[in-house]
mmCIF file of the C-alpha atoms, coordinates in Angstrom:
data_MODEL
# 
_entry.id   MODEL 
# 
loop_
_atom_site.group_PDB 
_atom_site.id 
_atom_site.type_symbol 
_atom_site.label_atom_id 
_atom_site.label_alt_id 
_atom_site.label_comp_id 
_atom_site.label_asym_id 
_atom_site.label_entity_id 
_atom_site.label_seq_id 
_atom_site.pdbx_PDB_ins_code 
_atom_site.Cartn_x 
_atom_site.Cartn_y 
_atom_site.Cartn_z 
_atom_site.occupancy 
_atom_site.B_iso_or_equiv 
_atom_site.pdbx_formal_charge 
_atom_site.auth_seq_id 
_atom_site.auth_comp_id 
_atom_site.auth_asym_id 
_atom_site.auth_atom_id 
_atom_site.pdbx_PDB_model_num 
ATOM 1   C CA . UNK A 1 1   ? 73.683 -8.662  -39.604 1.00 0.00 ? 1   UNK A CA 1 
ATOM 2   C CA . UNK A 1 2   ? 73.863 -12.047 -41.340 1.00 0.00 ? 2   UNK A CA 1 
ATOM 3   C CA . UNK A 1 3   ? 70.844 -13.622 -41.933 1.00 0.00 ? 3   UNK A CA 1 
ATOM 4   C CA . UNK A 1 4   ? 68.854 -10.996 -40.243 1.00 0.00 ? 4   UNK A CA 1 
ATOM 5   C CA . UNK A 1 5   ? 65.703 -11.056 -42.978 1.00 0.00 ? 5   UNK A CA 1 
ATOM 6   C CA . UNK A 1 6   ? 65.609 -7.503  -42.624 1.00 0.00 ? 6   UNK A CA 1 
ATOM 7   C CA . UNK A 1 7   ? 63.346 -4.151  -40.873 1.00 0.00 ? 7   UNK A CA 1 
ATOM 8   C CA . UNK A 1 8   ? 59.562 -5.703  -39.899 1.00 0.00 ? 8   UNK A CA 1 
ATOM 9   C CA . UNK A 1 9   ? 56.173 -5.863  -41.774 1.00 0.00 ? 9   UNK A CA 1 
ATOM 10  C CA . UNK A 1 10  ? 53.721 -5.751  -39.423 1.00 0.00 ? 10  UNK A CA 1 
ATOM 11  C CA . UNK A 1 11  ? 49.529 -5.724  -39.365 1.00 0.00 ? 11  UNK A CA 1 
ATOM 12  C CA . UNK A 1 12  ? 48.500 -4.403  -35.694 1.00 0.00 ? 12  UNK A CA 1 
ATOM 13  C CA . UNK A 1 13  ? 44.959 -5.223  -34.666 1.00 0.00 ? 13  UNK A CA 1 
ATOM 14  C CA . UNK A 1 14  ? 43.306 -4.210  -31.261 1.00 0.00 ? 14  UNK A CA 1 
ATOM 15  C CA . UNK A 1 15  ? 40.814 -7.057  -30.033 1.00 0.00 ? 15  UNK A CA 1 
ATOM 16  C CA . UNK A 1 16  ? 39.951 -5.538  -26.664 1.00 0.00 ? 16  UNK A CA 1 
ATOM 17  C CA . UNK A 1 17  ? 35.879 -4.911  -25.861 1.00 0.00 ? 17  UNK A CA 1 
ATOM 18  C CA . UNK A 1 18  ? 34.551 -1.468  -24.534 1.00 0.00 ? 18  UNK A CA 1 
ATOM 19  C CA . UNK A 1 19  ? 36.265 0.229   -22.489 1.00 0.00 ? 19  UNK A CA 1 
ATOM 20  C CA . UNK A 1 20  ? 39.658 -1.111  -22.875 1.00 0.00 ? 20  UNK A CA 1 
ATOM 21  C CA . UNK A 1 21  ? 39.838 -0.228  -26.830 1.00 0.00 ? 21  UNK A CA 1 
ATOM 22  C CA . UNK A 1 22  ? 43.232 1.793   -26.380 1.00 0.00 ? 22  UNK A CA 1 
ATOM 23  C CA . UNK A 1 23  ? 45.315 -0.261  -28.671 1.00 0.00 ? 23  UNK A CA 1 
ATOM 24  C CA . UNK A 1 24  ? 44.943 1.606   -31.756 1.00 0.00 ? 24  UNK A CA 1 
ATOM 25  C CA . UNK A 1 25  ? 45.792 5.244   -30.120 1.00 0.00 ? 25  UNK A CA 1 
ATOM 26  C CA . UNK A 1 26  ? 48.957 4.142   -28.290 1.00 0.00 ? 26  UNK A CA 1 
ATOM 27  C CA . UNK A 1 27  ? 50.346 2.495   -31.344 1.00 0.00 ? 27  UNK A CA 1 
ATOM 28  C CA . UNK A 1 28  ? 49.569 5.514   -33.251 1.00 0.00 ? 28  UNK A CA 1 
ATOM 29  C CA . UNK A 1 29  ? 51.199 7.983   -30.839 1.00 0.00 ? 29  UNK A CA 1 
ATOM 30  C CA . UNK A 1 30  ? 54.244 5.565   -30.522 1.00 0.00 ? 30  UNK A CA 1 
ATOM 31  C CA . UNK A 1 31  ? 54.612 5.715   -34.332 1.00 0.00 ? 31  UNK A CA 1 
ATOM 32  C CA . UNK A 1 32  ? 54.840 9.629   -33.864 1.00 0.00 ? 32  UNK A CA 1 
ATOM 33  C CA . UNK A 1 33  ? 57.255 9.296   -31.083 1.00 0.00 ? 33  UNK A CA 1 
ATOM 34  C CA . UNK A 1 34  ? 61.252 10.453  -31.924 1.00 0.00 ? 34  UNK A CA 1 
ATOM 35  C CA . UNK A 1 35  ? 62.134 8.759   -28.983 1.00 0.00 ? 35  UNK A CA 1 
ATOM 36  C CA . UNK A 1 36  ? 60.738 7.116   -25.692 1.00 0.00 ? 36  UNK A CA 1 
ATOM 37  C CA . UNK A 1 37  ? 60.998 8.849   -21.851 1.00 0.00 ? 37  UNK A CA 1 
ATOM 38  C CA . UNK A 1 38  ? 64.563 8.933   -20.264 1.00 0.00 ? 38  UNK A CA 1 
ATOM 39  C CA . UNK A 1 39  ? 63.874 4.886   -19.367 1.00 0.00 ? 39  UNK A CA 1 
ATOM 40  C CA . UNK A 1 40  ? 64.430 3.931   -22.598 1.00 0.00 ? 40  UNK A CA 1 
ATOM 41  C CA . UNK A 1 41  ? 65.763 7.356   -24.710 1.00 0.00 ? 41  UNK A CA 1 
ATOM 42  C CA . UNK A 1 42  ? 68.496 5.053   -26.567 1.00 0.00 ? 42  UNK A CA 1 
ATOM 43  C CA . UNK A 1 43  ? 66.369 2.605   -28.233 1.00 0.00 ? 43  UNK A CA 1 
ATOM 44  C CA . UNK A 1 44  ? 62.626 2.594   -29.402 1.00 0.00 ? 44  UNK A CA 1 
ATOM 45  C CA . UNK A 1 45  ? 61.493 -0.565  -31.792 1.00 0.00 ? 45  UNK A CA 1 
ATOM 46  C CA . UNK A 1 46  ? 58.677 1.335   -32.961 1.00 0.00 ? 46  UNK A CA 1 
ATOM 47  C CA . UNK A 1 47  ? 58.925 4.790   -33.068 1.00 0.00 ? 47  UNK A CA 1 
ATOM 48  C CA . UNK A 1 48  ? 59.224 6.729   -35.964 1.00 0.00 ? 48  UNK A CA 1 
ATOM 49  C CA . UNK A 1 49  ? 62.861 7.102   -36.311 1.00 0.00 ? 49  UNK A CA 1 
ATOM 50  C CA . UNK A 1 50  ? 63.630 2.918   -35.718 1.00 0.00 ? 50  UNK A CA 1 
ATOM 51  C CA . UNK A 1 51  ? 65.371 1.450   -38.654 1.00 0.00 ? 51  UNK A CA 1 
ATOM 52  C CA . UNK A 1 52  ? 63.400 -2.306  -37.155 1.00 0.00 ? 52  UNK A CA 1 
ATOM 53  C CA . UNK A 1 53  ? 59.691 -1.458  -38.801 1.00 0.00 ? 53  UNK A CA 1 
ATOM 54  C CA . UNK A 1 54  ? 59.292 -0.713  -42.149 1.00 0.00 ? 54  UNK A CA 1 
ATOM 55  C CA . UNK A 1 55  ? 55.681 -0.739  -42.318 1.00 0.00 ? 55  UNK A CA 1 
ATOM 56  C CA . UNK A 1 56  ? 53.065 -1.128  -39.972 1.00 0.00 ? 56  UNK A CA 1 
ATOM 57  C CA . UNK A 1 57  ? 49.570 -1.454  -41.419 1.00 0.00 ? 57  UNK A CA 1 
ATOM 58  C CA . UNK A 1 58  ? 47.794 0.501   -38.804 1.00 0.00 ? 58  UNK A CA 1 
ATOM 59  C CA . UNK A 1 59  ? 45.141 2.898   -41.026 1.00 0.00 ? 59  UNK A CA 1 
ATOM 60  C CA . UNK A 1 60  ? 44.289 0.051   -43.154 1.00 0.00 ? 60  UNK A CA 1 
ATOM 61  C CA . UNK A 1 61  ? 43.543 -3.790  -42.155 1.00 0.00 ? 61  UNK A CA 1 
ATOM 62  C CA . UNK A 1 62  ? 44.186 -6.757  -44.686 1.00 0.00 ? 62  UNK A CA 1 
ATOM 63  C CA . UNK A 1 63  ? 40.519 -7.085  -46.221 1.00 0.00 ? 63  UNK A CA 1 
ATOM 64  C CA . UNK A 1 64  ? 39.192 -10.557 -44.690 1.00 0.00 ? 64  UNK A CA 1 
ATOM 65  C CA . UNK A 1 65  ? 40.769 -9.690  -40.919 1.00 0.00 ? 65  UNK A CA 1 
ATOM 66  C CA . UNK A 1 66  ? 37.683 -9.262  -38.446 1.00 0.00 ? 66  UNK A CA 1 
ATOM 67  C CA . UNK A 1 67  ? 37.771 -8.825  -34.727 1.00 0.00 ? 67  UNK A CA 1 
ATOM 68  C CA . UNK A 1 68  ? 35.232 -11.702 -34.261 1.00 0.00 ? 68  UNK A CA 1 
ATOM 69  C CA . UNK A 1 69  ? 37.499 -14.583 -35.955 1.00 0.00 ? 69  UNK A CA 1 
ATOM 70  C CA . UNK A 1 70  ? 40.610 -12.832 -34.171 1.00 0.00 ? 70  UNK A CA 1 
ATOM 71  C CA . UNK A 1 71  ? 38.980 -13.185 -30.622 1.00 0.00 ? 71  UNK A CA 1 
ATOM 72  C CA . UNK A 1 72  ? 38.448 -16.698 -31.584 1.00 0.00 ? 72  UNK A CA 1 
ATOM 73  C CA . UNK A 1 73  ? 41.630 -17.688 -32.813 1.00 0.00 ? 73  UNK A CA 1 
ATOM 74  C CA . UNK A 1 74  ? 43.203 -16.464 -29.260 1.00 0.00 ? 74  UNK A CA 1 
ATOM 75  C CA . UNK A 1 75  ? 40.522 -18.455 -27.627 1.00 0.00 ? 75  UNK A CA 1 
ATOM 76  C CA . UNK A 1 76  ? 41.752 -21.442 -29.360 1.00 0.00 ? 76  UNK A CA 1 
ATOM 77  C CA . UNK A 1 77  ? 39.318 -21.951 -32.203 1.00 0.00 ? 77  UNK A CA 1 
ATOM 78  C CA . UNK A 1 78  ? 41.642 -23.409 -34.868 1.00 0.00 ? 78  UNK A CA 1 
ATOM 79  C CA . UNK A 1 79  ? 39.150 -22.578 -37.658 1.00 0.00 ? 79  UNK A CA 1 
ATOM 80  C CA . UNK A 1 80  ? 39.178 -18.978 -37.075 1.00 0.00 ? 80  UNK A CA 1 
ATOM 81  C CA . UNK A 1 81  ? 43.130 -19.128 -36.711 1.00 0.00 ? 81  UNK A CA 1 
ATOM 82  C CA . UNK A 1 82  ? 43.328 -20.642 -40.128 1.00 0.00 ? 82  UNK A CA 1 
ATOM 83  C CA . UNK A 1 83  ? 40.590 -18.449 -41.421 1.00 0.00 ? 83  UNK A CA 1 
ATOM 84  C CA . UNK A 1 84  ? 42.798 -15.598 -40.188 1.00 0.00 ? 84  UNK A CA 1 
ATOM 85  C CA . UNK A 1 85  ? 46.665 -17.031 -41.460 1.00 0.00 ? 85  UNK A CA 1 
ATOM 86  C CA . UNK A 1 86  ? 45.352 -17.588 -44.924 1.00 0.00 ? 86  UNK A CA 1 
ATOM 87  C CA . UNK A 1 87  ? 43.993 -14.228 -45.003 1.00 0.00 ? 87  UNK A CA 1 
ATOM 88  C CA . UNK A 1 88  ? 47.606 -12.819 -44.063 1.00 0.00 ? 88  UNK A CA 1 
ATOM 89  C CA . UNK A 1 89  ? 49.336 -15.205 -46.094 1.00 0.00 ? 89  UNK A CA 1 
ATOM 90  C CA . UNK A 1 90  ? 47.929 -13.922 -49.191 1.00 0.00 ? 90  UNK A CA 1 
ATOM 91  C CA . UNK A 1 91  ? 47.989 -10.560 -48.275 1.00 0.00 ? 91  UNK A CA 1 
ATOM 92  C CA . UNK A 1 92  ? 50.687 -8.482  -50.424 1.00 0.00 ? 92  UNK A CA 1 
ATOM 93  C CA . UNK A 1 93  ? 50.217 -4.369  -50.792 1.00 0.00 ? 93  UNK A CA 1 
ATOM 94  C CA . UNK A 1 94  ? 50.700 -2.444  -53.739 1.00 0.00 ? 94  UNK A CA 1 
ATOM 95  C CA . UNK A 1 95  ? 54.313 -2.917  -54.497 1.00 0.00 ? 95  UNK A CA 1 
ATOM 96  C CA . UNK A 1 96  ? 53.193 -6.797  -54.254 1.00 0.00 ? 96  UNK A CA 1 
ATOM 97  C CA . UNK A 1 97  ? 54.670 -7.365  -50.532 1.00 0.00 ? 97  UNK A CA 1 
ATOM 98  C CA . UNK A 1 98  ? 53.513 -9.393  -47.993 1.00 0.00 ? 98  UNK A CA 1 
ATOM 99  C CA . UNK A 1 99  ? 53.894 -9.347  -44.547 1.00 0.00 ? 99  UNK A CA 1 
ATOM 100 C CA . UNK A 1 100 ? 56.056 -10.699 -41.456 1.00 0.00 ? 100 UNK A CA 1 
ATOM 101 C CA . UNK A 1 101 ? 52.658 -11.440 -39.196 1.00 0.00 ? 101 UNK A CA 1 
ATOM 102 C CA . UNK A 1 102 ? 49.801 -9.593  -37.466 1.00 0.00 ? 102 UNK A CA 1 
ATOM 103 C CA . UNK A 1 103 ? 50.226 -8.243  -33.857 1.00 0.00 ? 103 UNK A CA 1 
ATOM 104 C CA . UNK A 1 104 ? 46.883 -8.861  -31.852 1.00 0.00 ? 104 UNK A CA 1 
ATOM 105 C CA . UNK A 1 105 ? 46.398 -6.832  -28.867 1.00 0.00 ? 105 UNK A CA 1 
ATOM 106 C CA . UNK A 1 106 ? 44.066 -7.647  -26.025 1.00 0.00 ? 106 UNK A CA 1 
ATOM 107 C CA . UNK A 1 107 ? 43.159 -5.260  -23.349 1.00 0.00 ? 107 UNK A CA 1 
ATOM 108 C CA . UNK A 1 108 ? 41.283 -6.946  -20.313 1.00 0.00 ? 108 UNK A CA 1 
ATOM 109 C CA . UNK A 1 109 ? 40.755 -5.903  -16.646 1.00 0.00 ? 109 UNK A CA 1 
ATOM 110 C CA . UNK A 1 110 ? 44.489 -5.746  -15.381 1.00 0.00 ? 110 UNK A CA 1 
ATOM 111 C CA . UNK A 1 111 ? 46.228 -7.012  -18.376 1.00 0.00 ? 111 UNK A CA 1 
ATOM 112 C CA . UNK A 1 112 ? 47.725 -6.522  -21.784 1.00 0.00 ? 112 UNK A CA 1 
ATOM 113 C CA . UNK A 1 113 ? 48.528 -9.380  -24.336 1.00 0.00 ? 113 UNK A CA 1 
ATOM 114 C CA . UNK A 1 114 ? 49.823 -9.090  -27.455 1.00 0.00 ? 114 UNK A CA 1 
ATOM 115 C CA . UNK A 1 115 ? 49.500 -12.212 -29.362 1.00 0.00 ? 115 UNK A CA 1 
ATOM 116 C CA . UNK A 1 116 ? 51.653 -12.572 -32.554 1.00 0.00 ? 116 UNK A CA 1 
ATOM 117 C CA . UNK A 1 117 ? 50.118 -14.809 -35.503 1.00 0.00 ? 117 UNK A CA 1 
ATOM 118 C CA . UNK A 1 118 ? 52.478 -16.074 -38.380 1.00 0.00 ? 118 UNK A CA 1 
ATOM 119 C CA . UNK A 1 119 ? 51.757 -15.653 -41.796 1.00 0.00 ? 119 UNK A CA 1 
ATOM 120 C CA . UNK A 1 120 ? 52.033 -19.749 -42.072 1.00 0.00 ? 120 UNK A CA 1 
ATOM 121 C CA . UNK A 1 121 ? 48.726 -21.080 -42.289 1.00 0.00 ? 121 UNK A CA 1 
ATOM 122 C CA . UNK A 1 122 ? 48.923 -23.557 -38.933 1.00 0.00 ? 122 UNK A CA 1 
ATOM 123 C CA . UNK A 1 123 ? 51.739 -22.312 -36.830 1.00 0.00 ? 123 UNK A CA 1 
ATOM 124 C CA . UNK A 1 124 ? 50.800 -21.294 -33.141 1.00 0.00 ? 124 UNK A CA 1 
ATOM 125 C CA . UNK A 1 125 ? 49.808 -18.314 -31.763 1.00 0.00 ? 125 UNK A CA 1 
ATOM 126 C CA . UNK A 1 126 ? 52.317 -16.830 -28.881 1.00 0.00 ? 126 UNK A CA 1 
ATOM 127 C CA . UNK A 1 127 ? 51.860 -14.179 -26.589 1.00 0.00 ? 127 UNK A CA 1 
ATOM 128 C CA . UNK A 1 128 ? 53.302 -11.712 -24.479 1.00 0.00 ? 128 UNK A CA 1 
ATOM 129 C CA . UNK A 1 129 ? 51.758 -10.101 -21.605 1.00 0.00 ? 129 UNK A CA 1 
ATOM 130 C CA . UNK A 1 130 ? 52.105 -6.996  -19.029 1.00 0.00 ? 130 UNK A CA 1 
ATOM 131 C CA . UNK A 1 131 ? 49.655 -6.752  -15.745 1.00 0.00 ? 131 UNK A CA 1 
ATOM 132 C CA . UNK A 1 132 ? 48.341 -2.898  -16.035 1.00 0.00 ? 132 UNK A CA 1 
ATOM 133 C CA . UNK A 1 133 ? 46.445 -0.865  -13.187 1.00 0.00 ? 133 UNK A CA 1 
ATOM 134 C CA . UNK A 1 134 ? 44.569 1.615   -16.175 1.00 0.00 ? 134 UNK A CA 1 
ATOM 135 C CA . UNK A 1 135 ? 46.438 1.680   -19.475 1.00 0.00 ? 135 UNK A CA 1 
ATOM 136 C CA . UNK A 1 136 ? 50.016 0.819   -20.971 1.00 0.00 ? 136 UNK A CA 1 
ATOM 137 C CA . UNK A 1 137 ? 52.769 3.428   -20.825 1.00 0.00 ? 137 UNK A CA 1 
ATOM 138 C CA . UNK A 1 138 ? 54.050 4.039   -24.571 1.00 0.00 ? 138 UNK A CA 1 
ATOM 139 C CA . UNK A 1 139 ? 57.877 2.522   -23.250 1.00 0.00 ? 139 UNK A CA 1 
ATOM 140 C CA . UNK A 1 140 ? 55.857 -0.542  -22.033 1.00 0.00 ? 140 UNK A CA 1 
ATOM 141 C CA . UNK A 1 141 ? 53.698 -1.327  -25.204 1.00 0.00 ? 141 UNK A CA 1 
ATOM 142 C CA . UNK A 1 142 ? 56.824 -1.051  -27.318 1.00 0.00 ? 142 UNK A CA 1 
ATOM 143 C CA . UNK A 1 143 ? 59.123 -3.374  -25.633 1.00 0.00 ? 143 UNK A CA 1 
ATOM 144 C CA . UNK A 1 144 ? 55.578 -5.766  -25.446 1.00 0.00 ? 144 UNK A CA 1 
ATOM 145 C CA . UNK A 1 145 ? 55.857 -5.108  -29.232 1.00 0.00 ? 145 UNK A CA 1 
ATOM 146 C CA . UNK A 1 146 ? 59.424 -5.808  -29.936 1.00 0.00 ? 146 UNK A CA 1 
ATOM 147 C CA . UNK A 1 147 ? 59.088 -9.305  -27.551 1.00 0.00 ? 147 UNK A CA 1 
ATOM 148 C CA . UNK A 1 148 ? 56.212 -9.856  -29.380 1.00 0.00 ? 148 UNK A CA 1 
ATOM 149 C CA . UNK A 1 149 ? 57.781 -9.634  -32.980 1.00 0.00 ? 149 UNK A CA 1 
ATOM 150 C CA . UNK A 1 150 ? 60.837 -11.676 -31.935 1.00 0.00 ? 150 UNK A CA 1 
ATOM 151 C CA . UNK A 1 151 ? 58.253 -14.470 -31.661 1.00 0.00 ? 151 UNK A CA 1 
ATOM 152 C CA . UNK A 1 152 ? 57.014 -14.382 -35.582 1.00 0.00 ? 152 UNK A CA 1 
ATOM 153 C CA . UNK A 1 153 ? 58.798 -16.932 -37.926 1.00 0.00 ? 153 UNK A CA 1 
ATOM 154 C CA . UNK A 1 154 ? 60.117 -15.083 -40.821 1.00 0.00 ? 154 UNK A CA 1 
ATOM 155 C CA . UNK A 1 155 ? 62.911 -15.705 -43.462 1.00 0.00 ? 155 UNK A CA 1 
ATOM 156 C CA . UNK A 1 156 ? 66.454 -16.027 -42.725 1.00 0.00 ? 156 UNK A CA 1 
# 
């Protein structure tokens, strides 16, 4: 596609306090998934077989990410959200690549949010969100994802 700036580099972070710490499993067992249920069998942004995300640093966090500055950058402490952008900003792996963004996800009472933060020191946090009576469905969490990614600002 023209000036698509290719498949996604992603950092995914779980926020969420005791008990709703469920973040990390899902997106692991979504990441093992060939395909979603019969809702959405055609099309899965994150499992395994999608051509959309190259890597997703799930195992291993960017040293200098830490849940406490996260929760306070999506409370709207600017600090921390700078703290937190610079980190990613200079982040690059071993074959000296960076990444598209971090994907924060935030389990509370009834709700999931997924808030996306740019690797541009300064640029808003968005956020996507799904009520829930217990826990995501895998189908759910990965179109949450895929909204979610849309959001980040990355090179066309």
């Amino acid at each position: 596609m023209a000036g698509d700036p290719g498949p996604f580099r992603l950092v995914f972070f779980d926020i969420s306090a005791p008990p709703y710490q469920d973040g990390q499993q899902l997106i692991i067992e979504l990441r093992k998934m060939e395909a979603l249920s019969e809702v959405q069998k055609d099309y899965c942004f994150f499992c395994k077989t999608s051509p959309d995300v190259e890597t997703i640093y799930i195992y291993s966090v960017p040293v200098g990410l830490n849940v406490e500055d996260l929760r306070k950058a999506v409370s709207g402490d600017d600090d921390a959200k700078r703290r937190m952008q610079t980190v990613l900003h200079r982040f690059v792996d071993a074959e000296d690549i960076g990444v598209d963004g971090l994907l924060i996800y935030q389990h509370t009472e009834g709700n999931v949010t997924i808030y996306t933060m740019d690797r541009q020191v300064g640029s808003p946090l968005k956020a996507v969100s799904k009520p829930v009576k217990r826990h995501l469905l895998h189908s759910s969490l990965d179109t949450l994802l895929e909204n979610a990614a849309q959001k980040l600002n990355r090179p066309v």
